[in-house]
C-alpha positions in Angstrom: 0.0 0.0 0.0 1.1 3.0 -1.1 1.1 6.1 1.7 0.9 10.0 1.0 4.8 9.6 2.7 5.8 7.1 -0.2 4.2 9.6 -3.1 5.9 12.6 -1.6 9.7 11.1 -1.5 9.2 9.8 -5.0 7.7 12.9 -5.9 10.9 14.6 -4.5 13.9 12.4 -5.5 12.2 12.8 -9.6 12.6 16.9 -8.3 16.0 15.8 -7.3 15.8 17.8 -4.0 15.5 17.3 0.1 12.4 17.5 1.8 11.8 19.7 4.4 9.7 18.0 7.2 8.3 20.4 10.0 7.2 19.5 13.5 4.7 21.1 14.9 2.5 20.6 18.6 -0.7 20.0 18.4 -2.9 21.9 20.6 0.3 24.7 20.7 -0.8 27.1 22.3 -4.8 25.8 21.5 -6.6 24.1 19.3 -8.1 26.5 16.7 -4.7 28.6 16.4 -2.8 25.3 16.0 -4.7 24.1 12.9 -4.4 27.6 11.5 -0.9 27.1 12.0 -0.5 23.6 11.0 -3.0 24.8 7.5 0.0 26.9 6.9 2.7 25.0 6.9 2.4 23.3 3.4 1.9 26.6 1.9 5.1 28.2 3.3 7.5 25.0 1.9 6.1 22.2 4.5 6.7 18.6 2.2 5.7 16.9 5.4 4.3 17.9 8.6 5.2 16.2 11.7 2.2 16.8 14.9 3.6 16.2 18.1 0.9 14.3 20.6 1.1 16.1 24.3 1.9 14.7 26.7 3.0 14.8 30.5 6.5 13.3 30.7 8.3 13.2 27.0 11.4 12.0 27.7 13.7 13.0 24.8 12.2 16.5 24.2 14.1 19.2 25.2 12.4 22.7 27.8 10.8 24.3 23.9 9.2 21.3 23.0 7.8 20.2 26.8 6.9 23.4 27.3 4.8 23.8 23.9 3.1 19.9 25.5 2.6 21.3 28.7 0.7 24.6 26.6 -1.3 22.0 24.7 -2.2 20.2 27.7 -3.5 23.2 29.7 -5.3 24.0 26.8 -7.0 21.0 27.2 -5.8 19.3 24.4 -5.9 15.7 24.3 -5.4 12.2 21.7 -8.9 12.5 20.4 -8.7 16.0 19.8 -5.5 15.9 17.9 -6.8 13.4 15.7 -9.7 16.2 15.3 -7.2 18.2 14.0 -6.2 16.4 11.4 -9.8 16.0 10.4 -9.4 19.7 10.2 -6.4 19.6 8.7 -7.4 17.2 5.5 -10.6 19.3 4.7 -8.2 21.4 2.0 -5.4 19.3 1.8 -5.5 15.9 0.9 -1.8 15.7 -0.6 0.5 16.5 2.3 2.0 13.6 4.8 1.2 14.0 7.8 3.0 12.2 10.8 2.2 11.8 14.6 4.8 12.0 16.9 5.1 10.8 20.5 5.0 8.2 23.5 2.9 5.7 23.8 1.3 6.1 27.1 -1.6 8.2 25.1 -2.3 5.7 22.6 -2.0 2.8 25.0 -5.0 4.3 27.0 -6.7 4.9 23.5 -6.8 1.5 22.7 -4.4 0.8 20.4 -7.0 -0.8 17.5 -9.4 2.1 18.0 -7.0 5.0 17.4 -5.4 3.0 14.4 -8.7 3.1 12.8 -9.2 6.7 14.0 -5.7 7.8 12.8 -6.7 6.3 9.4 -10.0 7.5 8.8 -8.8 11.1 10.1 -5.8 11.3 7.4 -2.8 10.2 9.1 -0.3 8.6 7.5 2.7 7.7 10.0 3.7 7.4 13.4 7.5 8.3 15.0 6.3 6.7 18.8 9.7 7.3 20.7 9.7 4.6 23.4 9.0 1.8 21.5 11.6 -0.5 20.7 11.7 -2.8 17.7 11.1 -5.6 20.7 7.7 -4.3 21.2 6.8 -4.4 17.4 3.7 -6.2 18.0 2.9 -3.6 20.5 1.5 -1.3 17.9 4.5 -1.5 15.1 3.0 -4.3 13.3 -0.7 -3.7 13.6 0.0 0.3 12.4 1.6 -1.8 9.2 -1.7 -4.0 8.7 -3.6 -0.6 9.0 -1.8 1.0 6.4 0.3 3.8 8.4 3.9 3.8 8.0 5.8 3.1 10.9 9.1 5.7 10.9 11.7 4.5 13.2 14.7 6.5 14.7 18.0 5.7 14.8 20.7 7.6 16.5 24.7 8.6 16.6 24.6 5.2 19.3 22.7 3.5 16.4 25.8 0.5 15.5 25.8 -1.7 12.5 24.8 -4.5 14.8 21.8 -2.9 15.8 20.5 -1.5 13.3 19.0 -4.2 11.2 16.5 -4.9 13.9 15.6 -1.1 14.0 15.1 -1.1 10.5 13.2 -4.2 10.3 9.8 -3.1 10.5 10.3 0.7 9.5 8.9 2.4 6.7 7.7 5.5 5.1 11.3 7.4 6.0 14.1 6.7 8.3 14.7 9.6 11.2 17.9 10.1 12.4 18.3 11.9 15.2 21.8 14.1 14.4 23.2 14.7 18.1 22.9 12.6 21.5 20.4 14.1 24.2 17.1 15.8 23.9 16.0 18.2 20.7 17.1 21.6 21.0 19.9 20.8 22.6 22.7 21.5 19.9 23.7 22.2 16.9 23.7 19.4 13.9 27.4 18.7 12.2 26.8 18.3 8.6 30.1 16.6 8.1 29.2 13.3 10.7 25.6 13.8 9.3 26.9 12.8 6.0 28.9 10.0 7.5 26.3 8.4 8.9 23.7 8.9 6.8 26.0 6.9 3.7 26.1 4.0 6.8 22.4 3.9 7.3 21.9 4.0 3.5 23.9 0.7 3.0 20.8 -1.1 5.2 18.2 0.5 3.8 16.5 2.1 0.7 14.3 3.9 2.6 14.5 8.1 2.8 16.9 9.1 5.6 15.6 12.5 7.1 18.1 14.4 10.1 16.1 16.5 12.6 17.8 17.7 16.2 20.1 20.8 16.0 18.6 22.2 12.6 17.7 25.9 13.2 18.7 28.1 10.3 18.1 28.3 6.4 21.7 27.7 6.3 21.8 24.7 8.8 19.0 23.3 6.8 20.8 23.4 3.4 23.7 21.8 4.9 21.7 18.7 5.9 19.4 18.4 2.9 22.7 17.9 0.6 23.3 15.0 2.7 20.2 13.7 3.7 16.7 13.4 1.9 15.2 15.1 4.6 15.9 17.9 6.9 13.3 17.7 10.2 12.8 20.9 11.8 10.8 21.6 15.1 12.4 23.5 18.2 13.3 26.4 16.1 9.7 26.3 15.0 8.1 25.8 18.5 10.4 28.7 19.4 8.9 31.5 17.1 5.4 29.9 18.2 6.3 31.0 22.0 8.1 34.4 21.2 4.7 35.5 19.8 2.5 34.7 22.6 1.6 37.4 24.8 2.5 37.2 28.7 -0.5 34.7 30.0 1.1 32.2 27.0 -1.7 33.1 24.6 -1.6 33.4 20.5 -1.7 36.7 19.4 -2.3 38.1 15.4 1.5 37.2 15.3 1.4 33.8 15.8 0.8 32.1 12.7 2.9 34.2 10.6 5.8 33.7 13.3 5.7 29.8 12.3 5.1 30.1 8.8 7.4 33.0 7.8 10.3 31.1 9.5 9.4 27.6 7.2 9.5 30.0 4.5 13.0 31.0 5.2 13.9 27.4 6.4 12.8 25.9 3.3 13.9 28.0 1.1 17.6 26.9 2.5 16.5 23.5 2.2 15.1 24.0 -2.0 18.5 25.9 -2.1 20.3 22.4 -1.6 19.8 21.0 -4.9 21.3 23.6 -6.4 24.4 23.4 -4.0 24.6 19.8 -4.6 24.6 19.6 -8.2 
């Protein structure tokens, strides 16, 4: 089965260029000003949007990101809502991927069978779920495969040879590699070992290889989307989001230009790539 994921890497690697994946929160900073926002993205250069999920205690996201859940949360955001969003979302746009991204705690208490059907029928087409493990692939792995989702697996700088055939065993869609040790936000990405690794990963797999962690500039961005087929960008964008909130933490007329005239600029470094690279 072929995914909105698969259409848009093919459609890109015929364009000869990177795509430029964004991550957003959903909910961030509530729930009508983050579908504005997320409506957005795809018209300011977004080839894939990834939605982050809230939640209470994410592990490898760095104080932007949590704090952007924590937003979401208090906004009374929630799993079901999210997937409301995307509802939202696929009203005028039935072309660009769209990814959730999270823990599984959420989707556990969802009922894993019932928000695969959910996330289906609402337009999703892949899920990044952090702490699971290719162990636990029967977990929700395998049955997101049987429903049709791509499954998008992350591998890391720890990421050996020996490990990661099992990582990539059930994968698809793209391959995330996570550019720097530690949580997002936390440093800058190093083009040069980006490249390095990304050649290694590419001997296991045919799948897409997109880099997110440390990308926060046009210029950063162009330096990983002449390596990689993918440049993943979501502090800087979660950043913008809370430097145009007012002081109680809430949107203001800023807000969804703040996000979408920074993709503009990102993805304009990432489009500049192919040029760079030829």
């Amino acid at each position: 089965m072929t995914t909105r994921i698969d259409t848009r890497f093919a459609e890109l690697a015929k364009q000869g260029r990177s795509a430029f994946v964004t991550y957003v929160m959903a909910g961030d900073p509530d729930l009508k000003t983050s579908l504005d926002i997320v409506k957005a993205l795809p018209k300011a250069g977004a080839d894939v949007i990834e939605l982050g999920i809230p939640f209470t205690d994410p592990m490898a996201d760095g104080p932007s990101i949590q704090a952007a859940g924590l937003r979401a949360l208090k906004g009374g955001m929630t799993l079901k809502k999210t997937l409301e969003l995307v509802r939202g979302f696929r009203k005028d746009d039935n072309v660009t991927p769209l990814v959730l991204m999270g823990y599984y705690n959420p989707i556990y208490i969802y009922g894993v069978d019932k928000f695969l059907a959910d996330a289906r029928t609402a337009g999703v087409d892949g899920l990044i779920i952090v702490d699971l493990p290719p162990e636990e692939d029967d977990e929700l792995c395998i049955p997101a495969l049987k429903a049709g989702l791509n499954f998008i697996r992350l591998a890391t700088p720890t990421t050996d040879d020996k490990r990661l055939p099992a990582v990539l065993a059930n994968t698809s869609g793209f391959v995330y590699y996570v550019s720097i040790a530690g949580i997002t936000g936390a440093a800058a990405a190093d083009s040069k070992v980006v490249g390095e690794a990304v050649a290694r990963i590419k001997r296991h797999t045919r799948l897409p290889i997109c880099v997110g962690f440390g990308i926060r500039t046009p210029e950063a961005a162009r330096a990983i989307a002449e390596k990689a087929d993918g440049s993943v960008v979501g502090t800087a964008l979660v950043d913008a989001l809370q430097g145009s909130l007012d002081a109680e933490g809430r949107a203001t007329p800023k807000t969804v230009t703040a996000v979408a005239d920074l993709v503009a600029a990102l993805a304009q470094g990432v489009r500049g790539a192919k040029q760079a690279a030829e």
